[in-house]
C-alpha positions in Angstrom: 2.2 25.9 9.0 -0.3 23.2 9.6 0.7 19.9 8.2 -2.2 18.7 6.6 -2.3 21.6 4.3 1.3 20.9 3.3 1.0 19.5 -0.3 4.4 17.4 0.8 3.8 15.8 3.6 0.2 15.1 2.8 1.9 13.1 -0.1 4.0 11.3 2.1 1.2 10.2 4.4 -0.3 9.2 1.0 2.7 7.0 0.1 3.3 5.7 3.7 -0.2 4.3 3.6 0.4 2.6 0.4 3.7 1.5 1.3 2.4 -0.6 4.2 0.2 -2.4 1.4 2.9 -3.4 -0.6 5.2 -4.4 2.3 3.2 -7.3 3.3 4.8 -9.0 0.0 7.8 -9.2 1.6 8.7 -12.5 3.0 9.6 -12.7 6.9 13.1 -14.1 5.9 13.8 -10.6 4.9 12.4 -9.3 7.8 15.2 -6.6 8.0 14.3 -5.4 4.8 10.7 -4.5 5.6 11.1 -3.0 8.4 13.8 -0.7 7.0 12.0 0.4 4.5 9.2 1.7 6.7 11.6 3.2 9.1 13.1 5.1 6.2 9.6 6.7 5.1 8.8 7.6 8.5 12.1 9.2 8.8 11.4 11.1 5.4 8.3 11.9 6.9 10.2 13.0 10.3 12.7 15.4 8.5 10.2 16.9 6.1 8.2 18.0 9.2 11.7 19.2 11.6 12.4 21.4 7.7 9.1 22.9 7.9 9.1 24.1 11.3 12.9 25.2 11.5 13.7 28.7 11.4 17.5 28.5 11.3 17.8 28.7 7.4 21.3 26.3 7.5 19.6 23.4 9.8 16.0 23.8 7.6 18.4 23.2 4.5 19.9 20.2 6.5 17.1 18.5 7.0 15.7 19.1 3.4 19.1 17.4 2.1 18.4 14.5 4.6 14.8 14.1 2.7 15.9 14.2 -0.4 18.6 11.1 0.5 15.3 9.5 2.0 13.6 9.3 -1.4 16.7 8.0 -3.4 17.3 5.6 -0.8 13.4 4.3 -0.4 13.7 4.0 -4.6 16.6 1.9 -4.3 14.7 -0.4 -1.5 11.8 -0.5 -4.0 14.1 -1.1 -7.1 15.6 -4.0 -4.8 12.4 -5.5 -3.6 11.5 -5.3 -7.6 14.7 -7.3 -8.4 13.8 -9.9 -5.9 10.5 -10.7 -7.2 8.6 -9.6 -3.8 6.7 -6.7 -5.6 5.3 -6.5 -8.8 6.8 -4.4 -11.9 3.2 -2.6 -11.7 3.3 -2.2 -8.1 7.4 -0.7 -8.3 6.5 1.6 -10.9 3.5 3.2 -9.0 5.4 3.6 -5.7 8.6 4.5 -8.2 6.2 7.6 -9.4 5.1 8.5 -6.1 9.1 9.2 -5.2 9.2 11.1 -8.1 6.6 13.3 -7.5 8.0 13.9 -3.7 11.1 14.4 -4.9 10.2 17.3 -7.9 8.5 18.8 -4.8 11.5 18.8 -2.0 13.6 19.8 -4.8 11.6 22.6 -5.6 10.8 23.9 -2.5 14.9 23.9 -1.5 15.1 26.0 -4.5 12.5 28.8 -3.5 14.0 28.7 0.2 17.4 30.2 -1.7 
């Protein structure tokens, strides 16, 4: 399946993008921060791709389960970066619904690979 025509992962690029927007507002002091938030979208984007092209059903399910622990864990990084004043409550909502739409769609599509 070409990747581009994937409704997910074209979202993900989408929110990736943005991300790197909003990351700038975080101050080098918290360096670690920033730079583990990125790695964690890449690495949604990374296991979204490896679930998409697996044919073994069990590791395809693996890696879904692995994407859908990216998204909570990149909400919490955003809720955090929220709490600390680095990004606005406008900017944390939009990247907050983003997640959610991801997230309705890797949940859904583990459902229909059942």
């Amino acid at each position: 399946m070409n990747n581009d025509r994937f409704l997910i992962v074209k979202n993900i690029k989408s929110f990736i993008i943005s991300l790197e927007k909003i990351l700038v507002a975080i101050p080098k002091k918290d360096y670690l921060s920033r730079k583990l938030i990125y790695k964690e979208a890449l690495m949604l984007l990374d296991s979204v791709i490896k679930a998409n092209y697996e044919s073994n059903s069990d590791k395809k399910k693996e890696y879904q389960i692995i994407a859908l622990a990216k998204v909570n864990l990149l909400d919490f990084f955003l809720e955090r970066a929220y709490k600390l004043r680095y990004i606005s409550e406008k900017q944390a909502s939009s990247k907050a619904n983003e997640l959610v739409n991801i997230n309705k769609m890797l949940y859904a599509w583990c459902m229909n690979e059942r």
